[in-house]
N, C-alpha and C positions, 0 to 999 in steps of 0.2 A: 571460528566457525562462520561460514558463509550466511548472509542473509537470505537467499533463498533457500537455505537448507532448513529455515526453522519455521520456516512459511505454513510448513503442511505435519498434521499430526496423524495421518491416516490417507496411506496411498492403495491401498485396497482396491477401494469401490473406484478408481479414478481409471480411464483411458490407458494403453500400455503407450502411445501416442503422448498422453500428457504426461507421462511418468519418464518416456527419455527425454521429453524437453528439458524438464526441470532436470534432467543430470546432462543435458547437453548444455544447459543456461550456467549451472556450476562451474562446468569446464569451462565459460566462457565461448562457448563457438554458437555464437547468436544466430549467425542464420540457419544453419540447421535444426534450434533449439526451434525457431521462428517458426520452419517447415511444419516440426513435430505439434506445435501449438496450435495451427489453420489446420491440421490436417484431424486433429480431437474437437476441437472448435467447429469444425462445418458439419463433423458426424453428428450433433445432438443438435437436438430439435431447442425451441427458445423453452419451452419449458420443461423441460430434461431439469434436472436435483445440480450440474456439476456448468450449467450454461455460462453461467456471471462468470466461474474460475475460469474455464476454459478460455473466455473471451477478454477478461484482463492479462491472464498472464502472454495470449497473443497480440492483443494490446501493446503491452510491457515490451514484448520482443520485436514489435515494429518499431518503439518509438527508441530504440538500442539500436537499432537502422537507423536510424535517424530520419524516420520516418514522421511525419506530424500527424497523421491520420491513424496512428494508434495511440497517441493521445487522446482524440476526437473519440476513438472504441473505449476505452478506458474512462471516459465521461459519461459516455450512454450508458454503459454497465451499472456505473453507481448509483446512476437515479435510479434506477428501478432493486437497488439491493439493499437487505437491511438484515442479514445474519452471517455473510459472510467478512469478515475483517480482511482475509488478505484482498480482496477488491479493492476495497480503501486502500491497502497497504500500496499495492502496485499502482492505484492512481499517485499516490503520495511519491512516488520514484518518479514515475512519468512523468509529473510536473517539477520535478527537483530535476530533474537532466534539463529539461527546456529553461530553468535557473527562474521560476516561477515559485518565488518562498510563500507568499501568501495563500494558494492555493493549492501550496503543499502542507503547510499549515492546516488548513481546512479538512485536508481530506484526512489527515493525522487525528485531531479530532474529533471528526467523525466514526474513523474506524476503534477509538479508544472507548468511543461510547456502547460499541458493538460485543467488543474482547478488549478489556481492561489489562488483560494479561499478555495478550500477542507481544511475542518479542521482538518480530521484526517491527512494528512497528514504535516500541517502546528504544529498540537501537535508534531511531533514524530520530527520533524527538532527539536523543541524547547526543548523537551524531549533530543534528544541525543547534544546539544548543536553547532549546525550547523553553521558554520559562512562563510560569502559570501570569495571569494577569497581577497588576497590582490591587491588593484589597479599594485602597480607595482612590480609584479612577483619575480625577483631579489630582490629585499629590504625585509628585516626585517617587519614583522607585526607590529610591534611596532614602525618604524621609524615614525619620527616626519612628512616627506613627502608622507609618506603610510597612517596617518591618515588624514594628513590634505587634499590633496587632494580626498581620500574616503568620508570623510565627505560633500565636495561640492560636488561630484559625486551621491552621496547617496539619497540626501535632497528631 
C-alpha cells in the first residue's frame, strides 16, 4: 500500500482538484499531481477548514520537483497547524527527500502528538528506524540499567 494512500480518511469534503492530485501523486506523475494541488490550493481562502492540506501536499509536490520553496510552504503551514497530522506528515517527507533526519524527526514527533494512530506517519518512524530516547540520558543505550528499566517503563 502506497503511503499517500493512507494519508487521507475522508475524501468527501475535499476539492475534485485535490482528489486527482493525490491519485496523480500515487501514479507517480508529480507534475501534474503538482498542477492539481496549486490549482485546490489558490481556490480557498487562508481560512477555509481544508488550507494547511491543500498547502502541504502542494508543498510536498514542489519539493518532488525538486523544488526548495516547497519545502519553505511546508514549514509556514506547520506553524500555524495543530489538528491536522498529515501536515506534519508531509513536512516529515519534505525534509527527508532534502536528507534532513533531524528535522524530519521533529516533524514525526510532532505529528504523533497530534494522531497517535496516523499510519503514514507511524510507516516512516519505522521506515527510518526511530528509536524512543534512552530512559537515562547519561548512560549508554545499551547499558544493562537503560534496558532494564526501559523495559518496565515501556510495558
Amino acid at each position: 500500500m502506497s503511503v499517500e494512500s493512507v494519508t487521507y480518511k475522508d475524501y468527501s469534503l475535499c476539492d475534485p482538484n485535490f482528489i486527482n492530485g493525490i491519485e496523480l501523486l500515487e501514479k507517480g506523475m508529480i507534475s501534474q499531481a503538482n498542477h492539481c494541488f496549486e490549482i485546490a490550493y489558490e481556490q480557498v481562502s487562508y481560512s477555509d477548514l481544508h488550507y494547511s492540506k491543500y498547502a502541504s501536499f502542494c508543498g510536498y509536490s514542489r519539493v518532488l520537483s525538486g523544488d526548495r520553496g516547497g519545502l519553505m510552504l511546508c514549514r509556514e503551514v506547520v506553524a500555524n497547524e495543530m489538528y491536522d497530522a498529515d501536515v506534519y506528515f508531509n513536512l516529515a517527507k519534505s525534509e527527508w527527500h532534502f536528507k534532513n533526519r533531524k528535522r524530519t524527526i521533529e516533524s514525526l514527533l510532532k505529528g504523533l502528538e497530534i494522531d497517535a494512530a496516523h499510519p503514514g506517519i507511524k510507516g516512516l518512524c519505522k521506515t527510518m528506524s526511530m528509536r524512543k530516547r534512552a530512559v537515562i540520558g547519561f548512560l549508554p543505550r545499551n547499558n544493562i540499567l537503560n534496558k532494564t528499566i526501559g523495559k518496565l517503563i515501556r510495558k
